[in-house]
N, C-alpha and C positions, 0 to 999 in steps of 0.2 A: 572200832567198827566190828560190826557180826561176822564172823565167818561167810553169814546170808549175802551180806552184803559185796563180800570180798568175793564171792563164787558167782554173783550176776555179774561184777565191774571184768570179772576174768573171761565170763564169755563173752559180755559184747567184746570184750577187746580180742578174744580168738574169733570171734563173727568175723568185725574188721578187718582184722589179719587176714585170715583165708580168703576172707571175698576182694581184699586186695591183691594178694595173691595170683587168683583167678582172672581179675582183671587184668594184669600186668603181665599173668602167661599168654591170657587173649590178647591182646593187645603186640605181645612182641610175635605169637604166631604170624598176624594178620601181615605184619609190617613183614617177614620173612617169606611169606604167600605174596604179598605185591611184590616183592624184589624179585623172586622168583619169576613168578608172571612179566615182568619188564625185562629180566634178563633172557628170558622164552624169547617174546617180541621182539627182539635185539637182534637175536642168531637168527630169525627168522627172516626178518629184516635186512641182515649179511647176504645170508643163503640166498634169499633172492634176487639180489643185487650180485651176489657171483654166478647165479648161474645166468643170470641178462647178459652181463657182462660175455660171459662164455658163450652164449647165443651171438653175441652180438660180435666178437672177434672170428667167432668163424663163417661169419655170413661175411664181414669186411673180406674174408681171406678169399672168399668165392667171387666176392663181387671185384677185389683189386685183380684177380687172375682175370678174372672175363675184358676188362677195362684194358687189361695187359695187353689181352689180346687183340682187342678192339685199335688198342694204335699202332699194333703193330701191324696190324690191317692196313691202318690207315696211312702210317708208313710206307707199305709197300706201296702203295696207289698213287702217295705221291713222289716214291721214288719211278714208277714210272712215267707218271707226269711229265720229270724232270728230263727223260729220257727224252720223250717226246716229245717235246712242246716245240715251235716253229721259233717260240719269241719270249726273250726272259721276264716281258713284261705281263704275259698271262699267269695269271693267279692260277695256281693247284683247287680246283674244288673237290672234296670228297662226295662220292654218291650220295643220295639223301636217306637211303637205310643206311648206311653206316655212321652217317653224319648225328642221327637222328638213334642209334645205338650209344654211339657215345654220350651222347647228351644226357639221355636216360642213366646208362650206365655210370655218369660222373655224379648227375645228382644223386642217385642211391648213395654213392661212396660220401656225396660230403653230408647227408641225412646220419650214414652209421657210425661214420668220423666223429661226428659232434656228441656222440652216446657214449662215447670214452671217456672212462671217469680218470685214466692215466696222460697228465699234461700233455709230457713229454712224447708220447707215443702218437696221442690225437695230432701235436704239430708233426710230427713224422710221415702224419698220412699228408698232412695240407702240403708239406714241400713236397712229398710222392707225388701229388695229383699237378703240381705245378710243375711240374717236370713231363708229367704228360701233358699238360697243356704245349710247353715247351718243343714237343715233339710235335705235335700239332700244327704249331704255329711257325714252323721253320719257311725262309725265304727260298732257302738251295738243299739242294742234295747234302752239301757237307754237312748245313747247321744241322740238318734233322739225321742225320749220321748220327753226330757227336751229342746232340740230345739222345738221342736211342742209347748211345752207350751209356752214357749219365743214368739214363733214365734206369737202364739192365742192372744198373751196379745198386742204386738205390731202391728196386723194385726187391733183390735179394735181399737187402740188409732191411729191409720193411718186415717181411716175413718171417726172415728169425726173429726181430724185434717183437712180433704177433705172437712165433711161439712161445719167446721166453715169457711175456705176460700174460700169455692162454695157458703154459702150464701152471703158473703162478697163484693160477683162480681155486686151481682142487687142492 
């Protein structure tokens, strides 16, 4: 063959070359540009789900104190109840604002309960709040005693339980 001939067949084949080249650099940029962008979306993704999360464990912490307090309101009311009743067959009724606070006040708690993405912690609020039911629903003075303690001891250990997963978030 010509020299001629041997110096066309060499550029197409350095054309080829290069333009495949080029191809395969674009090509693996692109791929490196979507992973990039997906791994954005991800942390993004994260980030807003820990900071809900962290929204969302210190509205629990306000709203279990408020509730906390709410029975223990409601505790005293029917500790004096008990004091004074004529007759052990009358029922303790709570006033209807406070009856009517906790109500409210229970539903927010099992609304922000259910938004916990940690099992274990979410069922921590459900026995919490059942223990203030507990106290709530006491026949006598002693049960709802011995509920309240239960409840104080578990109402603590809730709390750090909130801190150590609310510090956990940052």
């Amino acid at each position: 063959m010509e020299p001629v001939t041997w110096g066309f067949i060499g550029t197409v084949v350095g054309t080829v070359a290069g333009a495949s080249a080029s191809i395969l650099t674009t090509v693996i940029t692109e791929k490196n540009r979507r992973g990039i962008k997906r791994d954005e979306a991800a942390y993004a993704r994260e980030e807003k789900l820990r900071e809900f999360q962290c929204n969302n464990f210190i509205r629990i912490q306000d709203v279990l104190s408020s509730t906390m307090r709410l029975v223990a309101k409601a505790h005293l009311e029917d500790m004096d109840h008990y004091r004074n009743r004529q007759s052990e067959s009358v029922p303790a009724l709570l006033n209807c604002d406070l009856d009517n606070e906790i109500r409210l006040s229970n539903k927010e708690l099992s609304i922000l309960s259910e938004r916990i993405a940690d099992d274990s912690l979410r069922e921590n609020i459900k026995l919490l709040r059942a223990k203030m039911t507990a106290v709530l629903l006491a026949k006598s003075a002693a049960e709802s005693e011995r509920a309240l303690e239960s409840l104080s001891y578990a109402f603590d250990e809730s709390m750090a339980k909130i801190g150590v997963v609310l510090r956990c978030t940052f």
